[in-house]
C-alpha positions in Angstrom: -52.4 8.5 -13.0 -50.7 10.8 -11.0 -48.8 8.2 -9.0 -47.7 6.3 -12.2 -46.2 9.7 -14.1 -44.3 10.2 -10.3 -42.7 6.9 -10.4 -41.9 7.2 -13.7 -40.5 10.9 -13.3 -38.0 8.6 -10.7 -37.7 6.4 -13.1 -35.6 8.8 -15.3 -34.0 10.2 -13.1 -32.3 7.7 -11.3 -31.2 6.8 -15.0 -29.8 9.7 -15.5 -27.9 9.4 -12.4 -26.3 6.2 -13.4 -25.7 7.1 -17.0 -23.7 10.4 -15.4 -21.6 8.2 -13.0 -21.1 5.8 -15.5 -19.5 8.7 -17.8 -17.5 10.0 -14.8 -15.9 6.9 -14.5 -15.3 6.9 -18.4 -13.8 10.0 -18.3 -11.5 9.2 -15.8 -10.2 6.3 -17.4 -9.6 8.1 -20.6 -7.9 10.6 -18.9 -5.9 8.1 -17.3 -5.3 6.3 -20.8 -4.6 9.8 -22.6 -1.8 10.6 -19.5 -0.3 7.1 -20.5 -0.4 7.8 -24.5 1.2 11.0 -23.9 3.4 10.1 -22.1 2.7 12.5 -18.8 3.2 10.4 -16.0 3.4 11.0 -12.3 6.3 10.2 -12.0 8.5 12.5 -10.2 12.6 12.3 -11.1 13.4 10.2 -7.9 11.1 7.2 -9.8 12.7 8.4 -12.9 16.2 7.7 -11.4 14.7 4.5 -10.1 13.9 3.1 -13.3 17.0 4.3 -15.1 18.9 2.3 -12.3 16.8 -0.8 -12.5 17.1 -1.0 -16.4 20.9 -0.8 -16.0 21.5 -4.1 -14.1 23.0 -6.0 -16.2 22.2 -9.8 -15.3 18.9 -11.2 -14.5 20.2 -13.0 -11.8 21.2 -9.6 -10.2 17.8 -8.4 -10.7 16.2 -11.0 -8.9 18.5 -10.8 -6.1 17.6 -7.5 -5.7 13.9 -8.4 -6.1 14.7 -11.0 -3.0 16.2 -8.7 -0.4 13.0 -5.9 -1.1 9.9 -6.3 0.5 8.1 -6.6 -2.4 5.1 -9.1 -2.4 4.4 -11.5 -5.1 2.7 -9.5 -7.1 4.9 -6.8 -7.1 7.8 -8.9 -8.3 5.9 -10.5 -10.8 4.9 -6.7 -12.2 8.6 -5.7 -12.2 9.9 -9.1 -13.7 7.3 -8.4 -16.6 7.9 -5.1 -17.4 11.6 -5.2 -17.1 12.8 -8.3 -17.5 10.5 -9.6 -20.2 9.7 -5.7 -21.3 5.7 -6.1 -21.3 3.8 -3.0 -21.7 1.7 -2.3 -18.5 -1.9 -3.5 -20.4 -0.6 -6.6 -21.1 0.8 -7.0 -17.6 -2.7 -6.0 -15.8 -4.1 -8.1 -18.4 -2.0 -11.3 -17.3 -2.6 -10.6 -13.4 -6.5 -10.2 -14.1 -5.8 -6.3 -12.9 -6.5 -3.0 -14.7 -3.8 -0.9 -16.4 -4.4 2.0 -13.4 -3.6 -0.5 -10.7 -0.6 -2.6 -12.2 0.9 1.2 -13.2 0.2 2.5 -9.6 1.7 -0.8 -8.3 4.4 0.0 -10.2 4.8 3.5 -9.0 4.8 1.6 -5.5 7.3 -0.5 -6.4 10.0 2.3 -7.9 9.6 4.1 -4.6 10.5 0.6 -2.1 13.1 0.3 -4.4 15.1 3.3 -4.4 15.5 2.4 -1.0 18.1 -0.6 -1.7 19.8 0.9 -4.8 
C-alpha cells in the first residue's frame, strides 16, 4: 500500500511539472503576442530606418533586385516579398511557410539587419 500511494505521489507530481512548463511556454507566447498587439517591438531605430527604406522603393522590380544581390535565403525572400510586397501580416505569413508568428518575425528582424547593409 505504501508503494502504490509513492508512485502515485510521483504520479502528481510529475503532472504538475508538465502542466507548469506547459504554462511557461503559454505565457511566453502571450507575452510575445501582447508585445506584437501593442505594438512594442524590438526593433531598434536602425531596423526602423530599414523598413522605412524598404517600403519606399518604388517598383517591384527594384525590390527584387535588391532581394537578388542580398544574401538572403529562400525563405527570407519569400518573408519580405509577403510582407512588403503583398503586405501580409506576419500570422498569415508563418501560417503560409508552416512556421510560428515568433520565428517568421525574428526572421524578419534578421532580414532588416542584412539589409541595411546594401541600402
Amino acid at each position: 500500500m505504501g508503494r502504490l500511494l509513492w508512485r502515485l505521489k510521483l504520479n502528481i507530481q510529475k503532472q504538475q511539472h508538465t502542466q507548469r512548463k506547459t504554462q511557461a511556454i503559454i505565457n511566453q507566447v502571450k507575452n510575445v503576442q501582447r508585445a506584437d498587439v501593442n505594438g512594442k517591438t524590438k526593433m531598434n531605430s536602425e531596423n526602423i530606418q530599414t523598413k522605412h527604406k524598404i517600403k519606399e522603393i518604388d517598383r517591384i522590380k527594384d525590390f527584387n533586385d535588391l532581394l537578388e544581390i542580398s544574401m538572403l535565403n529562400d525563405t527570407e525572400k519569400e518573408i519580405l516579398k509577403l510582407h512588403y510586397v503583398k503586405d501580409k501580416d506576419f500570422g498569415y505569413i508563418a501560417d503560409t511557410l508552416g512556421m510560428s508568428r515568433a520565428n517568421v518575425y525574428k526572421k524578419h528582424l534578421k532580414c532588416l539587419k542584412k539589409l541595411r547593409k546594401l541600402l
